[in-house]
C-alpha positions as CSV (number, residue, x, y, z in Angstrom):
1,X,43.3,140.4,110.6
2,X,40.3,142.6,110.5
3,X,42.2,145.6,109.0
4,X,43.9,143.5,106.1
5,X,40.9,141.7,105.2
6,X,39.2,145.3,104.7
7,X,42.1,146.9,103.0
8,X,42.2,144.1,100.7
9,X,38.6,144.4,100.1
10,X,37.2,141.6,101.9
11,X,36.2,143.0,105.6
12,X,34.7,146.3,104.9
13,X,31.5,144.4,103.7
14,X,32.0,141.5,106.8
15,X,32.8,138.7,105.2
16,X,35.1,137.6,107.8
17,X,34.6,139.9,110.8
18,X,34.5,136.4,112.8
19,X,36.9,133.8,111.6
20,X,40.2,133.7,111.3
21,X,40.3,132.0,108.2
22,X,38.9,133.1,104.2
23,X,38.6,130.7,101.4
24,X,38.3,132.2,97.9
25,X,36.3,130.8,95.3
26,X,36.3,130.8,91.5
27,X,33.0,132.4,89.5
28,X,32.1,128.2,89.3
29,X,32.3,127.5,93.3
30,X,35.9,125.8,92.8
31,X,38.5,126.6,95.7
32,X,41.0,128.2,94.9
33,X,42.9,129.4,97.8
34,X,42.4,130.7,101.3
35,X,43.4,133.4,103.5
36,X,44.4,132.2,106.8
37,X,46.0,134.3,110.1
38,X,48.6,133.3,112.2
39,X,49.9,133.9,116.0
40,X,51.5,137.6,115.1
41,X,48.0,138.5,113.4
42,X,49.6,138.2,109.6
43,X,47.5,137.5,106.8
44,X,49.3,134.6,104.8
45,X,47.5,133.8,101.5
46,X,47.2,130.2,100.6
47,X,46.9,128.9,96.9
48,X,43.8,125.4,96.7
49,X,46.5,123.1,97.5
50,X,47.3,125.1,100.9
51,X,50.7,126.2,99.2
52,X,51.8,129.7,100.9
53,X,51.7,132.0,98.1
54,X,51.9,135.3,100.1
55,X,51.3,137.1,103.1
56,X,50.1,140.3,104.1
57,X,51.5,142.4,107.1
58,X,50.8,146.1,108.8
59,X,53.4,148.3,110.0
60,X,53.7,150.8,112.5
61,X,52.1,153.7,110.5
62,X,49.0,151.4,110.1
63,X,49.7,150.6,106.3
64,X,49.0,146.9,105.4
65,X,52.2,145.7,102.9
66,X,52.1,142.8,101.1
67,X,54.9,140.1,100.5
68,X,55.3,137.2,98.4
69,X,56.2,133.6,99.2
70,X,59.8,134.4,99.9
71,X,59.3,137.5,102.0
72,X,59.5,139.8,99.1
73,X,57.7,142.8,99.5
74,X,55.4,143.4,96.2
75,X,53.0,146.2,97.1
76,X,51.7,147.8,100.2
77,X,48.2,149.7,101.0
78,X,47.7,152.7,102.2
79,X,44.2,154.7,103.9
80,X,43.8,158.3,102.5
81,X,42.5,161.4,104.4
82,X,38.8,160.5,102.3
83,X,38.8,157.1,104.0
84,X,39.5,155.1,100.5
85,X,42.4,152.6,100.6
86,X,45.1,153.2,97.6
87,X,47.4,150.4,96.5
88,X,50.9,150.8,95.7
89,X,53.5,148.0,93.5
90,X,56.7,147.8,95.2
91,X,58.6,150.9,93.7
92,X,55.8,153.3,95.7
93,X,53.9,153.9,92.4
94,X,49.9,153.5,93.0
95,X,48.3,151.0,91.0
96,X,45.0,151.3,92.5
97,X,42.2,152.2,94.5
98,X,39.1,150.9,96.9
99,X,36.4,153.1,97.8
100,X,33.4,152.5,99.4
101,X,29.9,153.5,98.0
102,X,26.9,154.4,99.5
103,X,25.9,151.5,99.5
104,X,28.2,149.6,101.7
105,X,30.1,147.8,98.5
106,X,33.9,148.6,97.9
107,X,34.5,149.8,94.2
108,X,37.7,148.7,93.1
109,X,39.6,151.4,90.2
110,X,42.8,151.3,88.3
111,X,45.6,153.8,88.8
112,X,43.6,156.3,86.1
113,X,40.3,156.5,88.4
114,X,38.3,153.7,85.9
115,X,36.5,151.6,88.0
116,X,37.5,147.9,87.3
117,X,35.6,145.8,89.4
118,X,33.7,145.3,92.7
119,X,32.9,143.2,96.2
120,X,28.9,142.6,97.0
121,X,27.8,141.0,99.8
122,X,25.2,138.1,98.5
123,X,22.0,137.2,100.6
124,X,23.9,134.7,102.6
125,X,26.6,137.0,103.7
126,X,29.2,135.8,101.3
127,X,30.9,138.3,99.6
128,X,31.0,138.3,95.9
129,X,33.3,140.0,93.5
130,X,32.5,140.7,90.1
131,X,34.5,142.3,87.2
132,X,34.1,146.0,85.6
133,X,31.2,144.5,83.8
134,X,29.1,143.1,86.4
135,X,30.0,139.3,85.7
136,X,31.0,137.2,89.0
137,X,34.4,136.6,89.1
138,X,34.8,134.9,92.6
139,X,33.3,134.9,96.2
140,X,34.9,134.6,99.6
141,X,33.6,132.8,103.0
């Protein structure tokens, strides 16, 4: 679980570096779904009325691909030689990036390079993500 929780932005700050499960929260501290991982170590995402909406699975070459509720595959992510973490939509075309700053929080950037969001750890440990603008969007513990 700990390398599809960072490639999906969450670990790499250590918001879950001990728990098997994630809930996700709205800007408002509503639930809104949860992250959860089972016996294989798959990531299956959970909408707030514990619905399966998703899962997310690595393969042999160590990239983390992402299905949805029927086993679809929608995306996958992928680790570059820099260390930043691309994502891809299902035909293999990138959609977007995560890159971690200086400071320890993972930038998040559309397919053109324009930053569109970030994750911040809070001063409880939470981590927090907030939009290209610097309002919070959501936070995950």
């Amino acid at each position: 679980m700990d390398k599809i929780l960072w490639i999906i932005g969450l670990l790499v700050l250590g918001a879950a570096s001990a728990q098997s499960e994630t809930t996700s929260y709205d800007r408002y501290g509503q639930k809104i779904g949860s992250f959860s991982e089972d016996s294989v170590g798959n990531v299956n995402q959970y909408d707030k009325y514990g619905q399966k909406t998703g899962s997310f699975r690595e393969d042999s070459a160590g990239n983390v691909n992402r299905y949805d509720k029927y086993g679809q595959k929608t995306g996958s992510f992928r680790e570059d030689s820099a260390g930043n973490v691309n994502q891809y939509d299902k035909y293999g075309q990138k959609v977007g990036s995560f890159r971690k700053d200086a400071a320890g929080n993972v930038n998040r950037y559309d397919k053109y390079g324009q930053k569109i969001g970030s994750f911040r750890k809070d001063a409880t440990g939470n981590l927090v993500e907030y939009d290209r603008y610097g309002q919070k969007i959501g936070s995950f513990r």
